[in-house]
mmCIF entry with sequence, helices, sheets and N, C-alpha, C, O atoms, coordinates in Angstrom:
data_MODEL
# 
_entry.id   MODEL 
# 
_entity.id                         1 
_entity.type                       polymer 
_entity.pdbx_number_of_molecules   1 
# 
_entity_poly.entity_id                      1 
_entity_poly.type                           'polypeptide(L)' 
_entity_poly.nstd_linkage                   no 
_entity_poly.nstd_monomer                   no 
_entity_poly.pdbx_seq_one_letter_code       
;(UNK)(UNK)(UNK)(UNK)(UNK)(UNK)(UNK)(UNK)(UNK)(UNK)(UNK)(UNK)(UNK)(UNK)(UNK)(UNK)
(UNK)(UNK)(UNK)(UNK)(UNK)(UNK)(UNK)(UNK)(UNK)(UNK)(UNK)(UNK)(UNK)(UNK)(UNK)(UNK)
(UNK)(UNK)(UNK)(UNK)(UNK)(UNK)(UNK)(UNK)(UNK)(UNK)(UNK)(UNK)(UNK)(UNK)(UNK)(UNK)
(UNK)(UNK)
;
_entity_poly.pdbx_seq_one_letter_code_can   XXXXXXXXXXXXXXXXXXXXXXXXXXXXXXXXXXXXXXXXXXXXXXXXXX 
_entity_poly.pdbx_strand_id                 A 
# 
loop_
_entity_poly_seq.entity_id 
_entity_poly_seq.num 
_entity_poly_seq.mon_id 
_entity_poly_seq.hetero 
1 1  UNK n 
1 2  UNK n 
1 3  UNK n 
1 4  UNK n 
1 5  UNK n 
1 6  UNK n 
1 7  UNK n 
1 8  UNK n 
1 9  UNK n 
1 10 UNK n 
1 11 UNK n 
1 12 UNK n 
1 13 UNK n 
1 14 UNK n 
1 15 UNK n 
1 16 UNK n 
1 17 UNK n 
1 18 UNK n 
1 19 UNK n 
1 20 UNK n 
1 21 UNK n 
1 22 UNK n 
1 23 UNK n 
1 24 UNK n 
1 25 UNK n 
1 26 UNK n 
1 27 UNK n 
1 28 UNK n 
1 29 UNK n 
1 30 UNK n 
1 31 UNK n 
1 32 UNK n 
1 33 UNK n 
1 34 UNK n 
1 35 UNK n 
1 36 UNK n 
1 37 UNK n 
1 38 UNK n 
1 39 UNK n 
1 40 UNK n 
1 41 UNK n 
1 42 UNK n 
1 43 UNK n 
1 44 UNK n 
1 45 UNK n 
1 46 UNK n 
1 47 UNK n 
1 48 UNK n 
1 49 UNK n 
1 50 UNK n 
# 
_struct_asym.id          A 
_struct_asym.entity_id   1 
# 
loop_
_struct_conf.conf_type_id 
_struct_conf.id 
_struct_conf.pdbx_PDB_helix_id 
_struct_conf.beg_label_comp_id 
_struct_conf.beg_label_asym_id 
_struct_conf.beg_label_seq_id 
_struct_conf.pdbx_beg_PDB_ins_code 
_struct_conf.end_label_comp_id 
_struct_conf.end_label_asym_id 
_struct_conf.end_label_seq_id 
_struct_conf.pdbx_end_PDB_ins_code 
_struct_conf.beg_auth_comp_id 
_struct_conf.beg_auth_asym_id 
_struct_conf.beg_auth_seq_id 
_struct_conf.end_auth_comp_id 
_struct_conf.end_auth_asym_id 
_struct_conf.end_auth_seq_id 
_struct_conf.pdbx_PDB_helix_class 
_struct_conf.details 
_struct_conf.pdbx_PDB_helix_length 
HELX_P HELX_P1 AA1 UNK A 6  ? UNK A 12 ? UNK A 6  UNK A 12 1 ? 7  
HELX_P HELX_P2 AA2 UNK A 26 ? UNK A 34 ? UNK A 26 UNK A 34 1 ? 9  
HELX_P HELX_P3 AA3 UNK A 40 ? UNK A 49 ? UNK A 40 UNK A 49 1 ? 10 
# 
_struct_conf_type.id          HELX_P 
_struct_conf_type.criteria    ? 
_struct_conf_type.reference   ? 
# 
loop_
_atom_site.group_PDB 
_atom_site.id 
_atom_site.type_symbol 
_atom_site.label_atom_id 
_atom_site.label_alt_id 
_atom_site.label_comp_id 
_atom_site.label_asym_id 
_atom_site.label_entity_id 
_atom_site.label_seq_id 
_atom_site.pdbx_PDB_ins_code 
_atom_site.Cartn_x 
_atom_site.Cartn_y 
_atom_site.Cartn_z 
_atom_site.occupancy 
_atom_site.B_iso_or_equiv 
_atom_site.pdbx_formal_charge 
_atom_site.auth_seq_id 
_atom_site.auth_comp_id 
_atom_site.auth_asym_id 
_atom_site.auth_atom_id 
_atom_site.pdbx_PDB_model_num 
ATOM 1   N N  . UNK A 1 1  ? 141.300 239.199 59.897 1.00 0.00 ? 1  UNK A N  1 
ATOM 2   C CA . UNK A 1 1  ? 141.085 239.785 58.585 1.00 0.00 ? 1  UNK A CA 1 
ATOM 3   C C  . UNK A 1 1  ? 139.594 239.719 58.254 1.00 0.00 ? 1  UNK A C  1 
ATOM 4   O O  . UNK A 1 1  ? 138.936 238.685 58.368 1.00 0.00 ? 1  UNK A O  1 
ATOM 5   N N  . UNK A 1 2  ? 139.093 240.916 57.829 1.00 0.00 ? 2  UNK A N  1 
ATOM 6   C CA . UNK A 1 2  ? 137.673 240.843 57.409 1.00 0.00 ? 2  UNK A CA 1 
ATOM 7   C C  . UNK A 1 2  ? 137.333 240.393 55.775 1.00 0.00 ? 2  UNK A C  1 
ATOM 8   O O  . UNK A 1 2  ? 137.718 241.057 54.812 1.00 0.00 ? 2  UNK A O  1 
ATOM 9   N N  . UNK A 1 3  ? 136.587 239.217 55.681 1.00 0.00 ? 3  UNK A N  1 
ATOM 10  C CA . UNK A 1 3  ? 136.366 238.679 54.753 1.00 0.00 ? 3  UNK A CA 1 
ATOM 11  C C  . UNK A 1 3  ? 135.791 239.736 53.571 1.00 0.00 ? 3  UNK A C  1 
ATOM 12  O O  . UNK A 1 3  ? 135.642 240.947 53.736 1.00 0.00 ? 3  UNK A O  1 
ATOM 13  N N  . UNK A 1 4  ? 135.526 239.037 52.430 1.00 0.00 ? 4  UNK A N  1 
ATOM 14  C CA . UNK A 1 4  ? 134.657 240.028 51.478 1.00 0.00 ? 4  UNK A CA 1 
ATOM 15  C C  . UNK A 1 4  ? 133.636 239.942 51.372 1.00 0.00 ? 4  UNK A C  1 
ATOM 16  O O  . UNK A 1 4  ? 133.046 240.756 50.661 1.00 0.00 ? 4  UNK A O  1 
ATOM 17  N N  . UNK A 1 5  ? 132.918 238.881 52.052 1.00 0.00 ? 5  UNK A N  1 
ATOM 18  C CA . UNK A 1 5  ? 131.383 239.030 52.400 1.00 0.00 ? 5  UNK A CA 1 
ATOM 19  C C  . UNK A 1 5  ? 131.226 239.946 53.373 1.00 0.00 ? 5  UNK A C  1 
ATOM 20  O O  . UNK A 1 5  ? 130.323 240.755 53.159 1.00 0.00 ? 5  UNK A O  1 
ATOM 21  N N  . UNK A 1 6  ? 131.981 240.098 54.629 1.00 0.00 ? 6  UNK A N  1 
ATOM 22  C CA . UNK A 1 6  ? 131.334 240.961 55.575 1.00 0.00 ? 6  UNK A CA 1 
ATOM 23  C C  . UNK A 1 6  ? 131.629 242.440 55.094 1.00 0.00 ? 6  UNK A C  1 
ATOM 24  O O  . UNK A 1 6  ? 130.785 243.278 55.414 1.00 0.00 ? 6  UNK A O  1 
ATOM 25  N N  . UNK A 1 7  ? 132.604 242.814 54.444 1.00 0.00 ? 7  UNK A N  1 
ATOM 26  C CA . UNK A 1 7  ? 132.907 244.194 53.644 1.00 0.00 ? 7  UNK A CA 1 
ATOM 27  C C  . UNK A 1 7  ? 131.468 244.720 52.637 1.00 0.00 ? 7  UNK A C  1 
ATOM 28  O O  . UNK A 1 7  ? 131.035 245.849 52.408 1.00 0.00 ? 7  UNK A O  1 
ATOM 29  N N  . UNK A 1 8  ? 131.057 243.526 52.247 1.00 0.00 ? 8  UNK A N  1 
ATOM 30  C CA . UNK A 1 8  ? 130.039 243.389 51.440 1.00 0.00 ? 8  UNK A CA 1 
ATOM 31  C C  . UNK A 1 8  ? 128.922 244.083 51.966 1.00 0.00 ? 8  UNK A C  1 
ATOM 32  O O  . UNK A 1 8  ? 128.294 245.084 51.622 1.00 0.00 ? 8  UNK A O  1 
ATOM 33  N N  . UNK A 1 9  ? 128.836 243.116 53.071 1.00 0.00 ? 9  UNK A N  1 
ATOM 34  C CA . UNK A 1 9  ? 127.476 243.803 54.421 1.00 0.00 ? 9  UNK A CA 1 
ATOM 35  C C  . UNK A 1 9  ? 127.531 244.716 54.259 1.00 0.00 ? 9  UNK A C  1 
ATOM 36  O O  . UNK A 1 9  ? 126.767 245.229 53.442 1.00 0.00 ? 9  UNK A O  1 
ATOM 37  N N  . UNK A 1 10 ? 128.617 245.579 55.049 1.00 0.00 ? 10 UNK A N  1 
ATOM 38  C CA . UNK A 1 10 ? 129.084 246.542 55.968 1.00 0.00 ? 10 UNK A CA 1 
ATOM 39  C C  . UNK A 1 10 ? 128.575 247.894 54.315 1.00 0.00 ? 10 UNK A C  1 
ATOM 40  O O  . UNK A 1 10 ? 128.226 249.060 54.500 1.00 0.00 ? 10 UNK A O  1 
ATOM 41  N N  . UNK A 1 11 ? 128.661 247.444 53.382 1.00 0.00 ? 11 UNK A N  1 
ATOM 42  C CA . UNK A 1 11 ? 128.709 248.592 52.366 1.00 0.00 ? 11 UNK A CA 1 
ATOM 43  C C  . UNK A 1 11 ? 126.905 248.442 52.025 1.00 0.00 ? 11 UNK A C  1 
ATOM 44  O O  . UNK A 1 11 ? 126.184 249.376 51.673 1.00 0.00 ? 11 UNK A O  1 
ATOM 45  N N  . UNK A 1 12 ? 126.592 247.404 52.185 1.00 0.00 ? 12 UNK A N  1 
ATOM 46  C CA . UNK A 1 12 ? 124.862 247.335 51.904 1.00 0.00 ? 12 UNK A CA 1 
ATOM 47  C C  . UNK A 1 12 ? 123.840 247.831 52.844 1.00 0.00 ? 12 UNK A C  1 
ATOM 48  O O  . UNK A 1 12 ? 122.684 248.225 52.688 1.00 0.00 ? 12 UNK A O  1 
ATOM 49  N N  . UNK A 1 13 ? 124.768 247.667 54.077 1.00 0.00 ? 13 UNK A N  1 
ATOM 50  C CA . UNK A 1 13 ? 123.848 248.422 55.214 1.00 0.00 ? 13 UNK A CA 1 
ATOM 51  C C  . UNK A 1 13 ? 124.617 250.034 55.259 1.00 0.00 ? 13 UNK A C  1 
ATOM 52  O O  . UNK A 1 13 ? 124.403 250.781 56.214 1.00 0.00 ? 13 UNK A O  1 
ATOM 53  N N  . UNK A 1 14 ? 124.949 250.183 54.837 1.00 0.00 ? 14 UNK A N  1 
ATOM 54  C CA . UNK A 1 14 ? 125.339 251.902 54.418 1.00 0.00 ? 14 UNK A CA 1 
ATOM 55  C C  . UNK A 1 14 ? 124.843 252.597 53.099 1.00 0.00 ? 14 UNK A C  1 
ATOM 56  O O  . UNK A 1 14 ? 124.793 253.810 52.895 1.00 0.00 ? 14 UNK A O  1 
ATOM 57  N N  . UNK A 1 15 ? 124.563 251.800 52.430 1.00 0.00 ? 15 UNK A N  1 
ATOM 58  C CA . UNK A 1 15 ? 123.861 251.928 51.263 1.00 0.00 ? 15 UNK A CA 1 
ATOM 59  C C  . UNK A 1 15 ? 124.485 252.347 50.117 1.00 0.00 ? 15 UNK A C  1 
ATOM 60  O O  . UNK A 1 15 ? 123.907 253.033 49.274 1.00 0.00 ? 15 UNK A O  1 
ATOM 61  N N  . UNK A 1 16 ? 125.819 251.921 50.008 1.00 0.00 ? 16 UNK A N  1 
ATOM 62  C CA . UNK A 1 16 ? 126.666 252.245 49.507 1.00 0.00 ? 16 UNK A CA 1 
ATOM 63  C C  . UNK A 1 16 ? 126.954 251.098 48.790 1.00 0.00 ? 16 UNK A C  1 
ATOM 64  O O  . UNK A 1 16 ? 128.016 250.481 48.868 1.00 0.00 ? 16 UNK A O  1 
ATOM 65  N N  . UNK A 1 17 ? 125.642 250.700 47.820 1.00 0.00 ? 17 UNK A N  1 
ATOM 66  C CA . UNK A 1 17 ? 125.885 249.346 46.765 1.00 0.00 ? 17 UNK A CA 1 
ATOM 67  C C  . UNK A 1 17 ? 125.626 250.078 45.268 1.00 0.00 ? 17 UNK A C  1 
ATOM 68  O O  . UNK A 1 17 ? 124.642 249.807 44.581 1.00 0.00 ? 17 UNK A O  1 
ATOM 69  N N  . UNK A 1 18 ? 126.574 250.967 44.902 1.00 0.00 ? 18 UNK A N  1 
ATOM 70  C CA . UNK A 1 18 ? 126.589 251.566 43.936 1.00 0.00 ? 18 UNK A CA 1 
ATOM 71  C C  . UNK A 1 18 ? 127.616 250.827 43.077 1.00 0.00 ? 18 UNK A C  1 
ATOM 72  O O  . UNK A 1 18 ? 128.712 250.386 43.423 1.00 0.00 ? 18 UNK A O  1 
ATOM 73  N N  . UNK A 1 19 ? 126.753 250.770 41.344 1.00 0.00 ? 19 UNK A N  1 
ATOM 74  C CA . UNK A 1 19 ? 127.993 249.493 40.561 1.00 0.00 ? 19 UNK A CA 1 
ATOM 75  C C  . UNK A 1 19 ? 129.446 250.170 39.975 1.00 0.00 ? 19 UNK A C  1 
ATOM 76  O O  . UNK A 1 19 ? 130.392 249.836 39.262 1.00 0.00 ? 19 UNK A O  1 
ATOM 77  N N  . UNK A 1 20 ? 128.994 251.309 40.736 1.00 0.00 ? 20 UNK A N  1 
ATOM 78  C CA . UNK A 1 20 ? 130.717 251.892 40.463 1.00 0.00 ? 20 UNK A CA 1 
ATOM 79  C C  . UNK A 1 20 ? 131.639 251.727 41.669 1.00 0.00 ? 20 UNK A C  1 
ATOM 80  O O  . UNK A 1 20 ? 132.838 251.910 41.458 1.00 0.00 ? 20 UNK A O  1 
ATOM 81  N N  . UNK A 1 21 ? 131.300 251.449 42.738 1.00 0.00 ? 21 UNK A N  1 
ATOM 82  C CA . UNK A 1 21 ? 132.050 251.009 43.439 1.00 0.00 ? 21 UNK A CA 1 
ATOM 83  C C  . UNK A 1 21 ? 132.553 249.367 43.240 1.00 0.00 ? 21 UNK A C  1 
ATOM 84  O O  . UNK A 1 21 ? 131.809 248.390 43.162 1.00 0.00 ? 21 UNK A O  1 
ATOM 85  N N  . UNK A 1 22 ? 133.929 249.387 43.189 1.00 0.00 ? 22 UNK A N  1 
ATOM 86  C CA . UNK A 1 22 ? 134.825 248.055 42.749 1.00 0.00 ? 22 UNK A CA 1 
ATOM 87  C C  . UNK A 1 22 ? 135.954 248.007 43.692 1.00 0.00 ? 22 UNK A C  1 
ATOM 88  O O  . UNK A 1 22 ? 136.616 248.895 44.229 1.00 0.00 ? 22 UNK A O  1 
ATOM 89  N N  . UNK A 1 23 ? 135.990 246.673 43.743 1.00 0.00 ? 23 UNK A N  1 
ATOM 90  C CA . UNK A 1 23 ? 137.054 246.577 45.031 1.00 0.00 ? 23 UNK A CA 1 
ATOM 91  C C  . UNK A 1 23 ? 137.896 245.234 44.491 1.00 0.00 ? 23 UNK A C  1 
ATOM 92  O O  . UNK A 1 23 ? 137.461 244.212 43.960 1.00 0.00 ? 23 UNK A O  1 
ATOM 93  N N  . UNK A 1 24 ? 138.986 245.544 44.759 1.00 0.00 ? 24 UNK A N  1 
ATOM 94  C CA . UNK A 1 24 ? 140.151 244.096 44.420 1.00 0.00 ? 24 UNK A CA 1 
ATOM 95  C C  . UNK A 1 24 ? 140.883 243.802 45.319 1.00 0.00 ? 24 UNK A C  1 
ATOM 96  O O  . UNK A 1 24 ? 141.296 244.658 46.102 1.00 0.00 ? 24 UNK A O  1 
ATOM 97  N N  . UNK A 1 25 ? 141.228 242.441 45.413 1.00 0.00 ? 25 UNK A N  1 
ATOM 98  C CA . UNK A 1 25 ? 141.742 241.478 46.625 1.00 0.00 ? 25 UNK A CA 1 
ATOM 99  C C  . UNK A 1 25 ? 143.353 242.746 46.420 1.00 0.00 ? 25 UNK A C  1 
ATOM 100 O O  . UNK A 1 25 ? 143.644 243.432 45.440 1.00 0.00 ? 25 UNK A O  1 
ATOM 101 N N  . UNK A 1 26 ? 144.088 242.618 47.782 1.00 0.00 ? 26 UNK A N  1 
ATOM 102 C CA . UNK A 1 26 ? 145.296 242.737 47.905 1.00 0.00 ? 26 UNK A CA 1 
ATOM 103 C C  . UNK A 1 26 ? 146.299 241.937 46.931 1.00 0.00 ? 26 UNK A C  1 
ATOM 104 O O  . UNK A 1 26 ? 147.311 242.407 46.411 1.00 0.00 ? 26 UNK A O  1 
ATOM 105 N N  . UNK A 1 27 ? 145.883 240.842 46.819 1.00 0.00 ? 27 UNK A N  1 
ATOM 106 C CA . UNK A 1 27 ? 146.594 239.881 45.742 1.00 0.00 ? 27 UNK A CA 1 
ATOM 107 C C  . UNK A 1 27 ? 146.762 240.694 44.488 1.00 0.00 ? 27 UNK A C  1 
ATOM 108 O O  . UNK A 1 27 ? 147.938 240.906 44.194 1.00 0.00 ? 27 UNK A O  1 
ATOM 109 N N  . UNK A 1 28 ? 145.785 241.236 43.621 1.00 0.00 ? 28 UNK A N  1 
ATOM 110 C CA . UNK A 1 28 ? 145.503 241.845 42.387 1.00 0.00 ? 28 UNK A CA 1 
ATOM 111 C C  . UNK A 1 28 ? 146.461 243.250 42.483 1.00 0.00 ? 28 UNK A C  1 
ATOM 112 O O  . UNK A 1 28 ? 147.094 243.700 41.527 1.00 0.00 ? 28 UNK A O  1 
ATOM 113 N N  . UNK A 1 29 ? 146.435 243.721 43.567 1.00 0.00 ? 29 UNK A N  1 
ATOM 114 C CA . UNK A 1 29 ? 146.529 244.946 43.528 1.00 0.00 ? 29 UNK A CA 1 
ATOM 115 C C  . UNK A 1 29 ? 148.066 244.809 43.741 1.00 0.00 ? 29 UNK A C  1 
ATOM 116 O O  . UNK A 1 29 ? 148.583 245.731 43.110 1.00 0.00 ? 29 UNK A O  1 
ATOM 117 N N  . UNK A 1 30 ? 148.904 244.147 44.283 1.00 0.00 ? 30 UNK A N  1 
ATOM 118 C CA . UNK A 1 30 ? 150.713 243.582 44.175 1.00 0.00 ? 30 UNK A CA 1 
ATOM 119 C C  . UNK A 1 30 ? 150.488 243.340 42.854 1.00 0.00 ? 30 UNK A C  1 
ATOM 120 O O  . UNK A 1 30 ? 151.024 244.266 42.245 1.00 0.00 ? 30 UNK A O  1 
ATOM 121 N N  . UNK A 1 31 ? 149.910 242.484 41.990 1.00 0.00 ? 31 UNK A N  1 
ATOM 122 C CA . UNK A 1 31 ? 150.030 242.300 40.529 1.00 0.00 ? 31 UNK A CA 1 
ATOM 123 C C  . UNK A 1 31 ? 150.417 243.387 39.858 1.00 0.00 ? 31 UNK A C  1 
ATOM 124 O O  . UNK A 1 31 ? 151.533 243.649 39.411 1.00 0.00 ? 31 UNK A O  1 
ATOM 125 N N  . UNK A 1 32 ? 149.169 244.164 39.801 1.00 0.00 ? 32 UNK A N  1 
ATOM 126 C CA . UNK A 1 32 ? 149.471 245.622 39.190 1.00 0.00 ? 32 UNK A CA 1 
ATOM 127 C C  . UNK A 1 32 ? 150.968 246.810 39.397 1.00 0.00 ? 32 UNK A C  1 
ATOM 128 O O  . UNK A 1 32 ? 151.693 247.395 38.593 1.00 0.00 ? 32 UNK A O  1 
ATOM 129 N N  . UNK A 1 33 ? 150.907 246.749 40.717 1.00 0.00 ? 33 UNK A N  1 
ATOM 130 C CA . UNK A 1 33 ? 151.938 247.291 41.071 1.00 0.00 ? 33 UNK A CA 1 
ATOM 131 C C  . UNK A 1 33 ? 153.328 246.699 40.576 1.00 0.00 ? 33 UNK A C  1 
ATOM 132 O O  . UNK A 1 33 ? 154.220 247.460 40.201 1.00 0.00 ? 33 UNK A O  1 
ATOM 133 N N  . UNK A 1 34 ? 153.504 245.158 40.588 1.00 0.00 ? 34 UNK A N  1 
ATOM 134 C CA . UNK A 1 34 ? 155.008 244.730 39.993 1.00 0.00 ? 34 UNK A CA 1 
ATOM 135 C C  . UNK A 1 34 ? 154.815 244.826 38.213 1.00 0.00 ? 34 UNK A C  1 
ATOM 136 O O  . UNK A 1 34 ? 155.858 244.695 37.572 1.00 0.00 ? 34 UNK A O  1 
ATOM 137 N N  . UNK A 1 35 ? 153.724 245.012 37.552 1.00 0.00 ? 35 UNK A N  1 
ATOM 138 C CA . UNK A 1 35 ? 153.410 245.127 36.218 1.00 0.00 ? 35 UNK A CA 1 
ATOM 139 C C  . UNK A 1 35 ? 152.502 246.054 35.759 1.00 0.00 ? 35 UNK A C  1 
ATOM 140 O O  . UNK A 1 35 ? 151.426 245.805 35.215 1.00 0.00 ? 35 UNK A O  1 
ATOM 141 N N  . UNK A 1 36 ? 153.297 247.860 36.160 1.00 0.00 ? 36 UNK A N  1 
ATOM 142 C CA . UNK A 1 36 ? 152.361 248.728 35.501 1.00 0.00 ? 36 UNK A CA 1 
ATOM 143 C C  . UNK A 1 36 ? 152.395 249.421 34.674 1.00 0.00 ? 36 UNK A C  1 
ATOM 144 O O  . UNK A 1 36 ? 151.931 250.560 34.629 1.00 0.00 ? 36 UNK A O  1 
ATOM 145 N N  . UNK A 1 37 ? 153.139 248.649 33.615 1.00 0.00 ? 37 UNK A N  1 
ATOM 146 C CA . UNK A 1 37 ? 152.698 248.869 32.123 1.00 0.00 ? 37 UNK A CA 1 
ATOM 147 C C  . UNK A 1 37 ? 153.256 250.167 31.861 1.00 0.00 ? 37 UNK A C  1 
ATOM 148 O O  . UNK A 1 37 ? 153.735 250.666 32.878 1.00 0.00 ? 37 UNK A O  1 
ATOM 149 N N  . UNK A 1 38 ? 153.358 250.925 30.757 1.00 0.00 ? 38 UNK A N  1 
ATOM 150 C CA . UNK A 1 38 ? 154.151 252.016 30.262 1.00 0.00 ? 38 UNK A CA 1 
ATOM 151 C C  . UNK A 1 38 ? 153.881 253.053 30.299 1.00 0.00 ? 38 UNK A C  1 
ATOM 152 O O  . UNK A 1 38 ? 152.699 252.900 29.992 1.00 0.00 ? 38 UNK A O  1 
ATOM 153 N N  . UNK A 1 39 ? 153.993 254.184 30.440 1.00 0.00 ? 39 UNK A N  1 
ATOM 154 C CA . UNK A 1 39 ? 155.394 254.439 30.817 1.00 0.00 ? 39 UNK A CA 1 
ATOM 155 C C  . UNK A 1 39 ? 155.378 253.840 32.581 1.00 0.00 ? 39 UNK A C  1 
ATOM 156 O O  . UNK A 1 39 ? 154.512 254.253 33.353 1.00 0.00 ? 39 UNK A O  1 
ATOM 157 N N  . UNK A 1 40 ? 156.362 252.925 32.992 1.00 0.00 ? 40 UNK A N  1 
ATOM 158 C CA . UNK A 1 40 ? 156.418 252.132 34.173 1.00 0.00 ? 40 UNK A CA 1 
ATOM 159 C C  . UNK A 1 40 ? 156.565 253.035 35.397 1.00 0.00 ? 40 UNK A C  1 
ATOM 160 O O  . UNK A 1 40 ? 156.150 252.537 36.444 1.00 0.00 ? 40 UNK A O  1 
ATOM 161 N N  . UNK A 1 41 ? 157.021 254.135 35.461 1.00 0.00 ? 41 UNK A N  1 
ATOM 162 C CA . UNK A 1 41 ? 157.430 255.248 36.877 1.00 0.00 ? 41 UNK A CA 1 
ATOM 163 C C  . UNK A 1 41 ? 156.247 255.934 36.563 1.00 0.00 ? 41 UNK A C  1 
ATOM 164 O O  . UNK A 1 41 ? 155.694 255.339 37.487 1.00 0.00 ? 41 UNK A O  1 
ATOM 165 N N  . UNK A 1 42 ? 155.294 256.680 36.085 1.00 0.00 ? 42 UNK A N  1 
ATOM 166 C CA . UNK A 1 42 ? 154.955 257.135 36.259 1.00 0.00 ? 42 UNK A CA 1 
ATOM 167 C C  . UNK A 1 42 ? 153.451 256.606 36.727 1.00 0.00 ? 42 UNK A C  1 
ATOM 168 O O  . UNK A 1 42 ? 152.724 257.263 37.474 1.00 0.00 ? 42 UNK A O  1 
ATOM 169 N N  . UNK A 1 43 ? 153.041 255.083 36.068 1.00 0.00 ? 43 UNK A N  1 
ATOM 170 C CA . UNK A 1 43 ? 151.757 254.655 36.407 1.00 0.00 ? 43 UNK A CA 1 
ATOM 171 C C  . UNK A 1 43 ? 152.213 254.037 37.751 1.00 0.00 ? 43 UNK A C  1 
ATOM 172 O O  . UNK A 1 43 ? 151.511 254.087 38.761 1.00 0.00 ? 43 UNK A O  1 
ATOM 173 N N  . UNK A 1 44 ? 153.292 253.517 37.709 1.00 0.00 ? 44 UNK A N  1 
ATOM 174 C CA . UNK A 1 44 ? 153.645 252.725 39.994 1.00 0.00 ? 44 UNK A CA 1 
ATOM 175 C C  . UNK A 1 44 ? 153.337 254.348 40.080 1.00 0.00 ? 44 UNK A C  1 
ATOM 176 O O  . UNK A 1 44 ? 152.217 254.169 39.600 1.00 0.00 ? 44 UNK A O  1 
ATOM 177 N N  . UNK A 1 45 ? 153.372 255.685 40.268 1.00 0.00 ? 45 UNK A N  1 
ATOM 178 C CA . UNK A 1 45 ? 153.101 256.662 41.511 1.00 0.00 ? 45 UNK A CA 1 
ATOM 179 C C  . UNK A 1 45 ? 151.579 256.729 41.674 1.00 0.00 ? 45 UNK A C  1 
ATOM 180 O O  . UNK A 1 45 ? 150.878 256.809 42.683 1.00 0.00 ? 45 UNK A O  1 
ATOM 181 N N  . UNK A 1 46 ? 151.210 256.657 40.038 1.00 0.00 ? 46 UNK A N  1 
ATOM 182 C CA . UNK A 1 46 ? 149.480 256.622 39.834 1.00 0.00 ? 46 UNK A CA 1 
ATOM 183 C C  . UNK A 1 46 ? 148.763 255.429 40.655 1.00 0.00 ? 46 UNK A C  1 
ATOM 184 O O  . UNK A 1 46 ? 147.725 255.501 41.313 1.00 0.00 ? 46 UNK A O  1 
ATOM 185 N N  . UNK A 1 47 ? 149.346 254.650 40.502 1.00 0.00 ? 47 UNK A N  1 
ATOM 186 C CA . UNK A 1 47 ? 148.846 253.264 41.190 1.00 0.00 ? 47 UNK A CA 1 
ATOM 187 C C  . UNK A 1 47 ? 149.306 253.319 43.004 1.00 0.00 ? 47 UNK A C  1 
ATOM 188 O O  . UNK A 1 47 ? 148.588 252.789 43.851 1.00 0.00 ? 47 UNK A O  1 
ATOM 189 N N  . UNK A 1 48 ? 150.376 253.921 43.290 1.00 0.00 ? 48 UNK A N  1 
ATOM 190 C CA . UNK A 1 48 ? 150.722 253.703 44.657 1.00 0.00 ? 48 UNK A CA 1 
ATOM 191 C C  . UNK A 1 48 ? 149.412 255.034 45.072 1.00 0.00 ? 48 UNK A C  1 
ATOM 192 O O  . UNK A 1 48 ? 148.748 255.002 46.108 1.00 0.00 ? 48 UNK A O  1 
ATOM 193 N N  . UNK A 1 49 ? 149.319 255.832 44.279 1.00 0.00 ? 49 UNK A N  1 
ATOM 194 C CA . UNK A 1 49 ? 148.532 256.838 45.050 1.00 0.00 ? 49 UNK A CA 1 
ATOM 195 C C  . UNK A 1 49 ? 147.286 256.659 45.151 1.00 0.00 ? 49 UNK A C  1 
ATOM 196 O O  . UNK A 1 49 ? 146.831 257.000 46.243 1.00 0.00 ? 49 UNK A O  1 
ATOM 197 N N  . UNK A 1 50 ? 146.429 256.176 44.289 1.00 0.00 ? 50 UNK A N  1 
ATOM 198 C CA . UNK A 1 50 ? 145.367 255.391 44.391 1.00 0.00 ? 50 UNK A CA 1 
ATOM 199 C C  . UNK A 1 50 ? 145.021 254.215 45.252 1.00 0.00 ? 50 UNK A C  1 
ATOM 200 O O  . UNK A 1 50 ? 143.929 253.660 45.130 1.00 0.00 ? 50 UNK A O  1 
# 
């Protein structure tokens, strides 16, 4: 598994350290998905598709 420092690198030597780019652990992102808020079917497709 590649850490989030080396993801880190890998985006600074591409030059791709723009502060709109945001990234969240896998952990966060199961959160969201078992709790996405209302209307619930339609934000899980928004969220699975993203």
């Amino acid at each position: 598994m590649v850490s989030l420092q080396q993801k880190v690198k890998v985006l600074q030597q591409r030059g791709d350290t723009d502060d709109a780019v945001v990234a969240i652990s896998p952990e966060d992102v199961q959160k969201i998905v078992e709790h996405p808020g209302s209307p619930a079917i339609c934000n899980k497709l928004v969220i699975r598709l993203l």
